[in-house]
N, C-alpha and C positions, 0 to 999 in steps of 0.2 A: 534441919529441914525435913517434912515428911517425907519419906521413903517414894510414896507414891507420887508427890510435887517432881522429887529429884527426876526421877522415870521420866515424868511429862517432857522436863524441860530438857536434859539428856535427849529425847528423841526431836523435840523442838531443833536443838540446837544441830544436832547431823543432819535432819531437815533442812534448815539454813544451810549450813555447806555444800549439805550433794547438790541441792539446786544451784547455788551461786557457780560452782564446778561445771556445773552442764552449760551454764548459761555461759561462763567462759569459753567451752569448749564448742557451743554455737556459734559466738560471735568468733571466733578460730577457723569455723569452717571446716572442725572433724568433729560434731555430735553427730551421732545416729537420732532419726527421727525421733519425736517428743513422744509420741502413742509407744512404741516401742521400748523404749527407755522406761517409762512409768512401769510397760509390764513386768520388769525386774522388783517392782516394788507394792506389790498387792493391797499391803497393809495399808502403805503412805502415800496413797497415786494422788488421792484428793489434797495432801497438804501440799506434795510437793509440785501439784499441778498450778496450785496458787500461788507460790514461792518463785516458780519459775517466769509463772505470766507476767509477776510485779513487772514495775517499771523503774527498779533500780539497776542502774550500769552494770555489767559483766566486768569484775577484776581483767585489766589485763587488754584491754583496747588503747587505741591511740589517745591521744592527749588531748582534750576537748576545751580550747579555753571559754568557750560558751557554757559549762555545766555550771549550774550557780553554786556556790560557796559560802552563801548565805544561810546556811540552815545551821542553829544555834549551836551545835556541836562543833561547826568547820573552822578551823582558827586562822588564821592570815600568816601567822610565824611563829616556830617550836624552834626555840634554841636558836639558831647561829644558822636556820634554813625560812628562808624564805618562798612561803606556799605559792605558787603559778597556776595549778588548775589540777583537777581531778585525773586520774589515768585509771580509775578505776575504783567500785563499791562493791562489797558482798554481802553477805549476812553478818558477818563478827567485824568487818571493819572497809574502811577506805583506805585507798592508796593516791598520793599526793606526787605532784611532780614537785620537787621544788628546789631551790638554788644556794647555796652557801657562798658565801663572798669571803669570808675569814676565815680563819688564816689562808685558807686555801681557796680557789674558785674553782668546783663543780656542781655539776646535775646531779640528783640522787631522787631513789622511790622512798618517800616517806609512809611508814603504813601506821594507821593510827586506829586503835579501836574505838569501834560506834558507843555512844551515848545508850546503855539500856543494856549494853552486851557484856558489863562488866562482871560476869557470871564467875565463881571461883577457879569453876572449868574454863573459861573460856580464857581468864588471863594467864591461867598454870600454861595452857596451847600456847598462847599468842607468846609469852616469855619463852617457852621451848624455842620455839622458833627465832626468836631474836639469838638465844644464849647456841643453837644450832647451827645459825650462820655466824656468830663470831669464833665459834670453834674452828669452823673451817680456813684453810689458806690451801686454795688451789684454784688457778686459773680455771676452772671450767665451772665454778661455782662464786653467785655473788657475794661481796662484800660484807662485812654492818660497819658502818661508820660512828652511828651515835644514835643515845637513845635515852628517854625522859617521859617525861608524865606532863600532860597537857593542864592547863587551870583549872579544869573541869574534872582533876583527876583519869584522862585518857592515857592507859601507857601508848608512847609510840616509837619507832627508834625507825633509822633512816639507812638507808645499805643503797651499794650501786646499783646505778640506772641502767638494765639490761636494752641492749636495742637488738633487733634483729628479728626474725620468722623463724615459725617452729619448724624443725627439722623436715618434717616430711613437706611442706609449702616452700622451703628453701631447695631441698634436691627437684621435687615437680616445676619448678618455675626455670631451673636450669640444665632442666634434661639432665640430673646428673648421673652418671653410670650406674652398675651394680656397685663395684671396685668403689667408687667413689663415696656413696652411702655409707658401704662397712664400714670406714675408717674415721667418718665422721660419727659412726655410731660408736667405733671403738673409744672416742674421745670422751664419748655420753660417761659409756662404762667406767672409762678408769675417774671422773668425775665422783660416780656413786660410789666405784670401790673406797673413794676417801672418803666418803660421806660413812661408808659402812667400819672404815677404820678408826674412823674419829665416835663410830659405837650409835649413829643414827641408820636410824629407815628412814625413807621416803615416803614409800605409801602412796603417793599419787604422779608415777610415772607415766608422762603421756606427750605426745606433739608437741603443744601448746607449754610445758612447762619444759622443752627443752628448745633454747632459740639458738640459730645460727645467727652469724652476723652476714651481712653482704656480701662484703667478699669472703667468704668463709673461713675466715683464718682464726676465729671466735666460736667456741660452741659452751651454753651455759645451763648448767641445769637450775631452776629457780624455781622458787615456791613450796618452802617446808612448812607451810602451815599446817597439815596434819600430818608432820612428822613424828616417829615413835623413837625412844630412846632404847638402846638395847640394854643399856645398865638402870635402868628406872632412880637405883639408888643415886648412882654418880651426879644424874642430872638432877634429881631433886623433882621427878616428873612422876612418879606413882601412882596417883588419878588423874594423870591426862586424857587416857582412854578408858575406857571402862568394856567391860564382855559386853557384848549385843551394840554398842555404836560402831557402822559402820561408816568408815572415814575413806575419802577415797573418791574414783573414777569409776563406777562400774564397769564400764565397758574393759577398763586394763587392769582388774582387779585380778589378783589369787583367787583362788577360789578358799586357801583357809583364810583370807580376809574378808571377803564377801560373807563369809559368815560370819561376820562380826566379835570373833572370840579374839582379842589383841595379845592371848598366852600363845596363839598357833604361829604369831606371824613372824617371820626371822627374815632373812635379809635375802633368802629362796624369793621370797615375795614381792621383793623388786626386778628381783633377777623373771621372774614372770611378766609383771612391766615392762621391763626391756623387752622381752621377748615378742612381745604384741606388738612394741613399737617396731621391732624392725621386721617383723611380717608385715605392716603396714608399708615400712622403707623399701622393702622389696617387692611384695606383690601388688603393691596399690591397693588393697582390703584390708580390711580387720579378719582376725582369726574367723573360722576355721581351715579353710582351704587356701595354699599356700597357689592359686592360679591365678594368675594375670589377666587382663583384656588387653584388648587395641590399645583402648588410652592409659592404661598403664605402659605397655610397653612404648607406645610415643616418648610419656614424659621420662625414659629411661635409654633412648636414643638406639632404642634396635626392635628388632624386629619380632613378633611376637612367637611366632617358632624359635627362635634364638632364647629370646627370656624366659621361655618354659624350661626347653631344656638347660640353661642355668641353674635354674631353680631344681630345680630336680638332684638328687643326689646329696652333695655336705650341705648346701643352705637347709635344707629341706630338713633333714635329722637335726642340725643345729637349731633352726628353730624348732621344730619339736619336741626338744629335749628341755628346750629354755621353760616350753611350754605346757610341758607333763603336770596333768593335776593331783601327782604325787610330790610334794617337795623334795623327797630325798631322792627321786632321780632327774630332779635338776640339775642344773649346772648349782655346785658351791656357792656363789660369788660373782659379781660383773667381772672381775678379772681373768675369771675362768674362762667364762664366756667371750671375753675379747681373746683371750689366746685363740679360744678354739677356732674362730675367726682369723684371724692369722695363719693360723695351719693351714686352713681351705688357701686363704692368698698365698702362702707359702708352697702349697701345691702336695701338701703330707696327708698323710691320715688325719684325721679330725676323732676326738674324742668320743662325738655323739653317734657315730659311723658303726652299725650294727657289727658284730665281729664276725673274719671272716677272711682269709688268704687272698682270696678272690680281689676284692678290692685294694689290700694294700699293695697287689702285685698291679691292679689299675693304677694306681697314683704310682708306683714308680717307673712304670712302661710312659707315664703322660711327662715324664720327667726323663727320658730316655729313649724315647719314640725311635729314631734313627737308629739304634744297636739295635734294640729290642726285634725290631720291625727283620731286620737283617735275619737275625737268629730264627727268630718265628716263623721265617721262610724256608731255612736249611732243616728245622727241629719238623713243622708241617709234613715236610716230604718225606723225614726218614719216618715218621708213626706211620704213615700212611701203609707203609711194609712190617708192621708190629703185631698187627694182627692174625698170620700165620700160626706163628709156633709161641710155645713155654719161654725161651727166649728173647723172643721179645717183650715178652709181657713182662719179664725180669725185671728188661732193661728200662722198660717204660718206668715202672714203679721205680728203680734208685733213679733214674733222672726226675722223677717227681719229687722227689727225698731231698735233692740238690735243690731244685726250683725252692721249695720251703723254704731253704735259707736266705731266700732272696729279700724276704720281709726282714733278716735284721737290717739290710742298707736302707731302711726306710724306719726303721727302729732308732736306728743309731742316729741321721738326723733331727727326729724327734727329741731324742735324747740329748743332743748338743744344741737345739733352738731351745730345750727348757732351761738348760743350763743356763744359758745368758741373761735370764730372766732373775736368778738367785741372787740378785744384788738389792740394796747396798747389802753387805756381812753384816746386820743390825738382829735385832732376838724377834723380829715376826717373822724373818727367814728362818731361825733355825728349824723348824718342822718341816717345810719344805725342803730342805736342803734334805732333811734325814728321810725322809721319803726317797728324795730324788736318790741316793745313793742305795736303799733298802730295796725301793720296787725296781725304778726304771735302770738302773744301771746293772743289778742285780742278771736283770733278764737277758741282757746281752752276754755278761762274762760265763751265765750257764749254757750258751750258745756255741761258747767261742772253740772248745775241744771240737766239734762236731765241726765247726768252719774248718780252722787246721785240718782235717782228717780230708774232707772233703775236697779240697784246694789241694794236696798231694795225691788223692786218688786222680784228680781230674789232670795233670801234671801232664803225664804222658801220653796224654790225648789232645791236648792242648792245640798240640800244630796241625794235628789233622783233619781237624774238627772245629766250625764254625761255632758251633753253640758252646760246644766244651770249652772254647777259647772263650767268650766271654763268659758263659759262667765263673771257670777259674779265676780272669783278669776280676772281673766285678767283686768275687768272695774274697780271692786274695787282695785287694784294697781294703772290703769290711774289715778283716781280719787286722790288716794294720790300723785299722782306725778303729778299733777296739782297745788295740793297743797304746796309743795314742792314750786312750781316754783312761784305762787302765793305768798309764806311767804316768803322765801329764797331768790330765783334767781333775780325776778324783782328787786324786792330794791337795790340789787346789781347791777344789770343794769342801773338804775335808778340812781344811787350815783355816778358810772363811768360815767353817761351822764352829771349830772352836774360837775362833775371837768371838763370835758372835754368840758364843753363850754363855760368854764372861763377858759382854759389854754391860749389858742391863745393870749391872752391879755395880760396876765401873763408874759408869758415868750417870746413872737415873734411880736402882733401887735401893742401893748399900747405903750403910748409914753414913760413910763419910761424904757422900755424894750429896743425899739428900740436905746432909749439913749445908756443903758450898752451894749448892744449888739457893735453899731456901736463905741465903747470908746473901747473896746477889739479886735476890728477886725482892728482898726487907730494902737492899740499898738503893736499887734503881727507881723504886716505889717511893723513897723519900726524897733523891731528887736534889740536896740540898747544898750542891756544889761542894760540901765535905765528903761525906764517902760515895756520892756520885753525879754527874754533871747535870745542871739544871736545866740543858738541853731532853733529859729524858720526860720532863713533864708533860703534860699532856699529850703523847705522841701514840698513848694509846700501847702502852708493854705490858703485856701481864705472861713474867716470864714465867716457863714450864721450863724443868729437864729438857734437856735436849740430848737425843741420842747421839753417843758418839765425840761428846762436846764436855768439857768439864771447865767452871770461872776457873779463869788464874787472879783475878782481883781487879780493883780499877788502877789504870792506870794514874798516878801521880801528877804527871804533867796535863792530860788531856781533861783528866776525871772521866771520860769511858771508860765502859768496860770491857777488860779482853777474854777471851776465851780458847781452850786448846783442842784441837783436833787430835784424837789420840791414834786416828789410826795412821796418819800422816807420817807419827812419828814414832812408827812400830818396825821391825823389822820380823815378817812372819816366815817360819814357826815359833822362833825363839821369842819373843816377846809376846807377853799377855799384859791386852789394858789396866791390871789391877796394879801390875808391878812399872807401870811408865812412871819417871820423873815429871813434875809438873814445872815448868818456868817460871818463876819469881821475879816482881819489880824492884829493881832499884830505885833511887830517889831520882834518876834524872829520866825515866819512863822506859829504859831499855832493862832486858831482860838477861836475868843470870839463871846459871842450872842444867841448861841443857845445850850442847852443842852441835850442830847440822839437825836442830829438832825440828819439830812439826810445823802444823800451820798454826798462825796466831791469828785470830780471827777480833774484831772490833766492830759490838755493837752498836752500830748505826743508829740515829733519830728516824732519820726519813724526815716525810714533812715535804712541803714544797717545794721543787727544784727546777730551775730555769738552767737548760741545756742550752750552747750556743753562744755564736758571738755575732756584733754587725760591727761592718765596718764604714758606715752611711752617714751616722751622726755624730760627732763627737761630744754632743752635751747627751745623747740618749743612753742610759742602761747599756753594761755591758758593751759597750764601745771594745775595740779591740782594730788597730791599724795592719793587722797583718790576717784580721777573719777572710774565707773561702766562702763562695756561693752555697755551699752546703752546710752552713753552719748557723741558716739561721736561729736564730732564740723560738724557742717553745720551752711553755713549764707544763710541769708535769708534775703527780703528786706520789710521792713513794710510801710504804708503811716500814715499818723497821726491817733492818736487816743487818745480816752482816759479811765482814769485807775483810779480806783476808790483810795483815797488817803489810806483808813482804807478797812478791812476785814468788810465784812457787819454783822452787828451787832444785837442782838436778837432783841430790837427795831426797825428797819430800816424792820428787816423782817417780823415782825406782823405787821407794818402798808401797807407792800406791799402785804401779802395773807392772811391777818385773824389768821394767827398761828403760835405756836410756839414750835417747836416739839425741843428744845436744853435738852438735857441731864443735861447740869450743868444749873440747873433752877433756876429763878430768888427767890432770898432770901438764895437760899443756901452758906454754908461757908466751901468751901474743906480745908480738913485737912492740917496746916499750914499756910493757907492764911487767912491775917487779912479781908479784908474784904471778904463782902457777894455779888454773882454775883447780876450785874442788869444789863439795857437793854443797856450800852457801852459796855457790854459784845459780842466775836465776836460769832454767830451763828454758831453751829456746827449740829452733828445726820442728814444731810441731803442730801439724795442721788445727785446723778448728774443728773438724770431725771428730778427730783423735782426743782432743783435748777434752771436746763436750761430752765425748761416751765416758771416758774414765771418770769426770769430775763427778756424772750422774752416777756411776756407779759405787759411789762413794759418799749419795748421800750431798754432795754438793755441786756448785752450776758456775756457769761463767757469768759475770754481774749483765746485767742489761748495759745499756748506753747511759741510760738516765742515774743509775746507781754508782758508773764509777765517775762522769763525772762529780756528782753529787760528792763521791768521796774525793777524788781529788782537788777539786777546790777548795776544802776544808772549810767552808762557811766566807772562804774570800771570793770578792769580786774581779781583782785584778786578772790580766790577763796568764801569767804566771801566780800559782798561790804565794810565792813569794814576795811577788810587785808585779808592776808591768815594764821592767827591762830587763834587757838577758841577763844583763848582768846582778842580778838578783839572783839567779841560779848557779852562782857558785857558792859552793859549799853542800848545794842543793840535788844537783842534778848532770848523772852523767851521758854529756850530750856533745857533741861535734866541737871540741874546742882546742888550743893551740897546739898538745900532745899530738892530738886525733890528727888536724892540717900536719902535721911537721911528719907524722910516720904512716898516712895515706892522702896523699893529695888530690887522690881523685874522689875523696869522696865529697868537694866541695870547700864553700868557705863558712866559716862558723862567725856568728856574730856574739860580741862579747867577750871581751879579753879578759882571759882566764884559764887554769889548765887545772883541768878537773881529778889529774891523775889516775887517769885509767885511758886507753886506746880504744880496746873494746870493753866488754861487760866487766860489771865491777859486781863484787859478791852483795846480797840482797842487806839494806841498811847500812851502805858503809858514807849513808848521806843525812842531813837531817831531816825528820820526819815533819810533816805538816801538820795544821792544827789538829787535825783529827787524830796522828798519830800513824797518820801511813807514809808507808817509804816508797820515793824511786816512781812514784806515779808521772814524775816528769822524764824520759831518757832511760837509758839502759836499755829495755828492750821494749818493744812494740806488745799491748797486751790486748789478747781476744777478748770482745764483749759478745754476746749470744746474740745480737740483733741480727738483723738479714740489712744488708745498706740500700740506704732508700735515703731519695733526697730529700731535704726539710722541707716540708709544705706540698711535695708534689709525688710523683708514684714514683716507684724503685727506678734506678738508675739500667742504661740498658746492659750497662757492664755488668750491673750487680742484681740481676730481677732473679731471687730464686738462689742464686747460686754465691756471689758475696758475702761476707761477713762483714762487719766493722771492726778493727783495731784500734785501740786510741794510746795516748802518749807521748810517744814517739821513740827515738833510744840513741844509743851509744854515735852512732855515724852519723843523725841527723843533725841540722843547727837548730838554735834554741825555737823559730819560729814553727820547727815543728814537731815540738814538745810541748807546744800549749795547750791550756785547758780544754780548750777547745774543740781542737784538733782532731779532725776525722779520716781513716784509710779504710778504703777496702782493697778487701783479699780475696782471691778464691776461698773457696771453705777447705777445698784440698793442700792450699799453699802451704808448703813448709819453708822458711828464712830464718839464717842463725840469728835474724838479730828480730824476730817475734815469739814472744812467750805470752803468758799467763797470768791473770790472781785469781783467786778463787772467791768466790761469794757461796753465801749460804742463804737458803729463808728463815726466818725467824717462824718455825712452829709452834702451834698456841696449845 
């Protein structure tokens, strides 16, 4: 193509976008006027004046079943979706609502490029973007489900159906707080920091391309169509962009983006996006002046003297900083930037916080007000006599000397809120972690002589002396909670930095890795019930490395495949992932080679799953004579995952957090049962709080509701995966039966005659597994799913609005009707009961 054709249509074409962008962000309800906007664009005011006036739809409006569909491009049905009506056109393409019926039933946004736009640039974008969002798995960001080429030659591919209002239309419409915004804005962040870890930009962060849901328990960022890749090569995207197209939002541009040079722009440049957005979130304006009106402060439910001075101080530097038309004294990173947000909630020093004593000793007097306040009265009245002689002046300066140290107890906080952030031990923490140990901890332990010293000088003033008293009391705490961090905390940090920089090797970059890895991802790919179950077809696996994860093979019996958790079954210091035994299958699907080992994890299908039982009809689905009001049927549709094969077990759990808080403790022998509990034993007494921060910090989660019955049923319909009588669960399941009755009679009568040989908990697999290959999902012990309990078909329960979890299974004391599939309890999330534990599930990252 001529050099100077290409130029035309290069600028034709960001032409088309900026306008389709604006006209979005009109029909949104946040463009700044048309005159004004044009003046950012000198050159292009007359083309994009014309682009903007067309009278083609703005992407991104309601669903119009009136818009015709008639025009020779529009198709009626792509694949296995059935077209409903337009939701939106721009310059490069249309967005379709439309409906799938098979295998699965939902809504989805079909986008499909226009007839004439099939430009080499425009399809390299439009496939970024497809290949963009199927990288992604994270709730805060949509889907892609499926994607093809129209008969007309149109690529198009089809991803979830975002509902909801852009962020700042969602908190204005619900008076939502300050407090309230941040945290929905911090969801935005940790959103793009995956978008940034998975190696894309955004580029067009604004309102409108971040929607809340209704009730706000959904926040989604959406719309990578002028996304950049930050590896060009990886993604195969090289001339996507070109120097001088600028792609993009003007108004929440970078400014090295607005310049159009695509070598300046780094992941600073969204984090400036963000930045604008929550100046927006906050002041009710666009940059520059971080000041409120009336009707801002209305739709933020105080008073506009109150929301100034909010604003004033850490919001104000934070965004600032977000804001700087220097990239490198931006914030790194939206992760950064959501911490540093957090520290303002947390009440600490803030990063973006000009340096200066003065302030750090503000935020810990706001955190101490009552002492502080006390002191500050006694210390007032003696300076007030300091003035006189040399003496005083002395004394003034070493009590200023003392005060100085008062910024490590707001140090040392800092210090232990980053700490908790160092998880999971995987190789993108390690630099972190060596930082966190080189700068911030560094700084305290060259502190700590000078506490000691001072904390003995102040000793014998201590009782006479109001301020001396807290002084001392205050230092002497830092001083042990230096120590603390010093005995304690480091070594632990220290112990997670080394596994974590022998993991990569381990499990993702070493040859023997990459071997298993690519041998599991050839088998699941062929699908062909010999080396693996033909359940994996079409479900949509394009398996990656997974940190942390190494195949053990397919199972024999199931034809899934399993996989091992290596950190599960480490014991640290002593043990490096390089050197762990790996579990081996036998011919009948159990495992040899390692004992009291790790988690065994089982790659799931997904695929379609109907939750629930009725108990109304007997010729209807899923019948089940012993279903609860809250059990109605709902399907749901899951993507692959996987599912831990056993209940995680008291060993597995002390080697993932040091402890072992289980009730039936190791050596004991409950009445009836021959042997004495050990660490095969499944983990119980542990709340759902407790349970969710370790699993998270470790890289795994609690399965949802939908995932574990999915897994427990094993592809059966009965109401037991067994059958539909109890007595189908012998052999199966240890659950309330004649042992249990004969040496605790109060805990009820068990239906089913049979004695399962065990009282209470029996060690993980000592039953047979279901089709899938998991054990003990019936009985044993009660296991936490991550959901909040809420009733089917109607709002949360008043027991459980907020504060309940779900449990499912059932366990060891109950009778068999409530170990069914079905089966639903809520818990406090605090509750600890020896007879509720755990599985663990993982996501499948792509």
């Amino acid at each position: 193509m001529d050099p100077h054709h290409r130029a035309a249509e290069d600028r034709y074409l960001w032409a088309l976008e900026t306008a389709r962008r604006y006209r979005a962000s009109r029909t949104a309800g946040d463009a700044e006027p048309l005159e004004r906007w044009l003046a950012q664009f000198p050159d292009d005011a007359d083309l994009l004046r014309g682009l903007v006036e067309d009278d083609v739809p703005a992407a991104g409006g309601e669903p119009s079943p009136s818009e015709s569909l008639d025009l020779p491009e529009a198709p009626t049905r792509l694949g296995p979706f059935a077209i409903e009506c337009v939701l939106g056109s721009g310059g490069m393409g249309t967005v379709y609502l439309a409906v799938q019926r098979l295998p699965v039933e939902r809504r989805v946004a079909l986008k499909v490029i226009k007839l004439g736009m099939d430009t080499a640039q425009v399809l390299q974008r439009f496939a970024l973007e497809q290949r963009t969002l199927g990288a992604m798995n994270h709730d805060g960001i949509a889907k892609v489900f499926d994607a093809g080429v129209t008969d007309h030659g149109q690529p198009w591919f089809a991803m979830e159906l975002v509902e909801g209002a852009p962020i700042t239309h969602h908190c204005d419409a619900r008076r939502a707080a300050l407090t309230t915004r941040v945290r929905l804005f911090q969801r935005v962040c940790d959103a793009v920091q995956h978008a940034h870890q998975k190696g894309v930009i955004h580029r067009d962060l604004k309102p409108s391309n971040l929607l809340v849901s209704d009730d706000g328990t959904k926040v989604k960022v959406i719309d990578f169509g002028v996304a950049l890749a930050l590896d060009a090569n990886a993604w195969n995207a090289s001339h996507v962009t070109e120097v001088g197209l600028r792609l993009g939002t003007p108004t929440y541009m970078s400014p090295e983006q607005a310049a159009g040079d695509s070598s300046a722009v780094d992941t600073r440049s969204d984090v400036f996006s963000l930045g604008v957005v929550l100046h927006e979130l906050l002041a009710g304006r666009l940059p520059p002046s971080l000041e409120p009106d009336e009707d801002a402060a209305a739709h933020r439910g105080q008073s506009l003297v109150e929301l100034r001075r909010r604003l004033r101080g850490d919001l104000r530097w934070i965004v600032e900083r977000a804001l700087s038309p220097e990239p490198e004294r931006r914030y790194r990173s939206p992760n950064e930037l959501a911490q540093d947000l957090q520290r303002h909630l947390d009440g600490v020093p803030v990063q973006a916080a000009p340096p200066g004593l003065p302030y750090v000793l503000r935020k810990f007097v706001q955190r101490h007000r009552g002492r502080v306040m006390a002191m500050a009265a006694v210390a007032v009245a003696c300076l007030l006599g300091l003035f006189g002689t040399l003496w005083f002046a002395l004394q003034a300066q070493r009590r200023a000397a003392e005060f100085d140290l008062l910024a490590g107890v707001v140090h040392l906080e800092s210090v232990r809120a980053d700490e908790a952030t160092l998880w999971p031990p995987w190789p993108e923490q390690v630099e972190p972690m060596r930082r966190w140990i080189r700068e911030d901890v560094a700084r305290l332990f060259a502190m700590q002589s000078r506490i000691a010293a001072t904390v003995a000088a102040l000793a014998p003033r201590a009782t006479a002396d109001a301020a001396d008293t807290f002084l001392h009391d205050t230092l002497d705490a830092l001083h042990a909670g230096v120590e603390v961090l010093r005995q304690e905390v480091v070594p632990s940090v220290e112990t997670r930095l080394r596994w974590a920089e022998g993991l990569a090797e381990a499990t993702t970059s070493g040859a023997q890795a990459r071997a298993a890895w690519h041998a599991a991802r050839m088998a699941i790919a062929r699908a062909d019930d010999v080396v693996a179950s033909r359940a994996y077809r079409g479900c949509g696996i394009e398996l990656t490395p997974q940190t942390g994860l190494l195949p053990i093979g397919m199972n024999p019996v199931t034809k899934l495949w399993e996989f091992y958790d290596l950190r599960s079954a480490a014991t640290l210091p002593s043990d490096a992932p390089q050197r762990l035994p790996l579990p081996r299958h036998r011919p009948d699907g159990s495992l040899e080679g390692v004992d009291d080992g790790g988690i065994v994890f089982v790659l799931l299908p997904g695929g379609s799953c109907t939750l629930g039982a009725q108990a109304r009809d007997p010729a209807a689905p899923r019948f089940d004579r012993f279903a609860r009001d809250d059990e109605t049927p709902t399907t749901v549709e899951l993507a692959p995952f996987f599912l831990a094969r056993h209940e995680v077990t008291q060993g597995q759990w002390q080697r993932l957090t040091g402890t072992l808080p289980a009730l039936h403790a190791l050596g004991q022998r409950p009445d009836g049962d021959e042997a004495a509990i050990d660490r095969r034993y499944p983990l119980e007494h542990v709340d759902w709080e407790t349970a969710d921060l370790w699993l998270r910090r470790h890289g795994l989660r609690l399965p949802s509701e939908a995932e574990w019955e999915y897994g427990c049923r094993g592809g059966r319909e009965s109401i037991w995966w067994s059958g539909d009588e109890p007595s189908s669960l012998a052999g199966v399941a240890n659950v309330l039966d004649l042992r249990g009755e004969r040496h605790c009679p109060n805990w009820g009568r068990q239906i089913g005659d049979f004695d399962d040989g065990f009282t209470r908990v029996a060690p993980v697999g000592s039953f047979r597994a279901n089709p899938f290959g998991l054990y003990d999902v019936h009985g044993n012990v009660w296991e936490w799913c991550e959901d909040l309990y809420a009733r089917r078909g109607g709002a949360a329960d008043d027991r459980g609005a907020f504060t309940h979890r779900v449990a499912r299974g059932g366990c060891f004391g109950d009778p068999a009707q409530f170990a069914r599939s079905a089966i639903r309890y809520d818990y406090s999330s605090k509750f600890r009961g020896y007879d509720v534990g755990m599985r663990a599930a993982r996501s499948l990252q792509p």
